[in-house]
C-alpha positions in Angstrom: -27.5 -2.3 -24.2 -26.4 1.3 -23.7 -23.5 2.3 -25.4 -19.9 3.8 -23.6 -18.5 7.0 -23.4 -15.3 8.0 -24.4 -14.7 8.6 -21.0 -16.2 5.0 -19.9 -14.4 3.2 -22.9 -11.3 4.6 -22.1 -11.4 3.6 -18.5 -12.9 -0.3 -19.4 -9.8 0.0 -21.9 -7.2 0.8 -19.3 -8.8 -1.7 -16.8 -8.3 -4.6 -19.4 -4.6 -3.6 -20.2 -3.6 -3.1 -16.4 -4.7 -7.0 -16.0 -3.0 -8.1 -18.9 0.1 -5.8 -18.7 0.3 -6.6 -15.0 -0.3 -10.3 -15.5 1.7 -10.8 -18.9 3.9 -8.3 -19.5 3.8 -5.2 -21.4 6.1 -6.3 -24.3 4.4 -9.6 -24.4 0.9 -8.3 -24.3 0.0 -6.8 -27.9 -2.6 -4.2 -29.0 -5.1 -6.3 -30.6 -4.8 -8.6 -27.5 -5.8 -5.7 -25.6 -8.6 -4.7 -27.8 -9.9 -8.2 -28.2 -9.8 -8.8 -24.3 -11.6 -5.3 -24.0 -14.0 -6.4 -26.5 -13.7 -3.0 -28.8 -12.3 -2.9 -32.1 -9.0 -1.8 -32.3 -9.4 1.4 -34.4 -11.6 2.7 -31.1 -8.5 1.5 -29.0 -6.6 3.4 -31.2 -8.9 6.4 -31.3 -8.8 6.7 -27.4 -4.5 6.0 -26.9 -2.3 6.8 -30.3 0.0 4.4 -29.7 1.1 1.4 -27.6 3.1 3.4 -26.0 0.6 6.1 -24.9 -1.6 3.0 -23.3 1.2 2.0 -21.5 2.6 5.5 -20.1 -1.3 5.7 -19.3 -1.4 2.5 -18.1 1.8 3.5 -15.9 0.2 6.9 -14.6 -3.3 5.7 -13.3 -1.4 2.6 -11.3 0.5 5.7 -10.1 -2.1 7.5 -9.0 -4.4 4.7 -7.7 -0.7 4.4 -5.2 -0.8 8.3 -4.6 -4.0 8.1 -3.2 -3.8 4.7 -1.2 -0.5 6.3 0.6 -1.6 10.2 1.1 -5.1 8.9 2.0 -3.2 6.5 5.1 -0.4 9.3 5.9 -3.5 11.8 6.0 -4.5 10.1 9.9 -0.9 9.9 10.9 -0.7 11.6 14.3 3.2 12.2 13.7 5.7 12.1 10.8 6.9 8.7 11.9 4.1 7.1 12.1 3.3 9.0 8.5 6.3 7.2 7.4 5.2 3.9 8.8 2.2 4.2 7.5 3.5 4.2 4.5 5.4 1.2 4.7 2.6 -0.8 6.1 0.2 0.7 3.2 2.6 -1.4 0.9 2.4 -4.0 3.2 -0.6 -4.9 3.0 -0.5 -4.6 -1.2 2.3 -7.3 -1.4 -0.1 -9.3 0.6 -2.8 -8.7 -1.5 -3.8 -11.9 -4.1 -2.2 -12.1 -7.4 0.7 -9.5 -6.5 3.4 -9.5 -9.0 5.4 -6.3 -7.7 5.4 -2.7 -8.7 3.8 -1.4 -11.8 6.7 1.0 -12.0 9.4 -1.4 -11.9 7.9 -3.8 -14.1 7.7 -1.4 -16.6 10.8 0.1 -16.4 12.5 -3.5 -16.4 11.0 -3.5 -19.4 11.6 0.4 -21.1 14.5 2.0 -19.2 14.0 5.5 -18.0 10.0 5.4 -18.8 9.3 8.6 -18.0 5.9 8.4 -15.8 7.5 5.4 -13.9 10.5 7.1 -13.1 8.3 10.4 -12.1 5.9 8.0 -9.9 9.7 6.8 -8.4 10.4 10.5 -7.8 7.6 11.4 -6.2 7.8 8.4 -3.6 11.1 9.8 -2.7 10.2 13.7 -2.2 7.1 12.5 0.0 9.3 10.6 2.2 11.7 13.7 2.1 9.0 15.9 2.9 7.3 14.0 5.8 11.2 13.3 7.2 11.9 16.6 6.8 9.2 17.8 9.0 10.4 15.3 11.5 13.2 16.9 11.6 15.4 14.1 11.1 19.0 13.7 11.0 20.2 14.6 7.0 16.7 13.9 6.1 17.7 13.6 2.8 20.0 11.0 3.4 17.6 9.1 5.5 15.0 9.4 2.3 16.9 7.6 -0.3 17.8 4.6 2.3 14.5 4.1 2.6 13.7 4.2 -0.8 16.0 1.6 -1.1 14.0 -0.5 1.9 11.2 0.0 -0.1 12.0 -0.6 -3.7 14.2 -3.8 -2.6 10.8 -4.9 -0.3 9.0 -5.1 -3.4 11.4 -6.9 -5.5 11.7 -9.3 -2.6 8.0 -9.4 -2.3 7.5 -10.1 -5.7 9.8 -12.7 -5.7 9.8 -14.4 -2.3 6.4 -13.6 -1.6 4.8 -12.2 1.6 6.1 -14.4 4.1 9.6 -13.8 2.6 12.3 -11.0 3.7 9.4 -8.5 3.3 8.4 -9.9 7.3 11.4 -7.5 8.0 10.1 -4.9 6.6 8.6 -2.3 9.4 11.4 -3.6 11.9 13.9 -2.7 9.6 12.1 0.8 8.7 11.9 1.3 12.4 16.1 1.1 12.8 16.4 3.6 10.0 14.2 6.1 11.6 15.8 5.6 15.1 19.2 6.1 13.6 18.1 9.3 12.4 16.6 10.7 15.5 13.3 10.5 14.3 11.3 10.9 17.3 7.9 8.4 17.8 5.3 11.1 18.9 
């Protein structure tokens, strides 16, 4: 049996505390829970994140990312900014629907640390993308139109999360939809 990289054993590492910190809880999910579910001692857990709180800001960042991708990837083959924006919605969609969904790695960890810094930048960046796309749609006070649907989207999550699937979230497009017609956003 070949032995892992640095590289490799950081990635197995951060694959084993996404499942647990998604599943348990960050606060409820220890270090040596992590290491023992990874199957590495914990001095090479340690030797790869410093603390528990570098695994979970890096925990935070790649679930980040992993959403970056998923949502520039879909707005990528969007023919106009609406349905870039749509897109986007229905990207997240289709997540809540996906088995074993517990919400937003970003909210659930800053439910549980206030003000974490790479959740509240993965937050951020949500809301300059849908600036930027609304922006180039020339929509009425973009900006304004930006942080309502941030709201659509954070509370679709929550109510996802909560209510499941076939809950409030079935509103989800139509109500996305209103928004962007109150706004003048045009469909082609």
């Amino acid at each position: 049996m070949s032995r892992r990289t640095g590289a490799e054993t950081r990635e197995h590492v951060l694959g084993v505390a996404h499942e647990l910190f998604y599943r348990n809880g960050i606060h409820a999910t220890g270090i040596d829970t992590v290491a023992a579910a990874a199957a590495v001692a914990p001095t090479t857990l340690y030797r790869q994140f410093a603390s528990k709180d570098e695994l979970v800001a890096a925990y935070v960042e790649r679930a980040d990312q992993a959403t970056r991708a998923m949502i520039e990837a879909a707005v990528a083959s969007a023919p106009s900014p609406r349905a870039a924006v749509l897109t986007m919605f229905d990207t997240q969609l289709a997540e809540m629907h996906r088995p074993g969904y517990r919400g937003c790695v970003c909210q659930m960890a800053l439910a549980e640390y206030p003000d974490h810094r790479p959740a509240v930048v993965a937050k951020t960046w949500m809301r300059d993308r849908l600036r930027d796309i609304l922006r180039a749609a020339a929509a009425t006070d973009a900006d304004a139109l930006a942080d309502r649907l941030l709201l659509v989207h954070e509370g679709a999550i929550a109510a996802a999360a909560s209510l499941g699937p076939g809950g409030p979230v079935t509103q989800l497009r139509p109500l996305v939809e209103l928004l962007l017609d109150a706004h003048g956003v045009p469909a082609a």
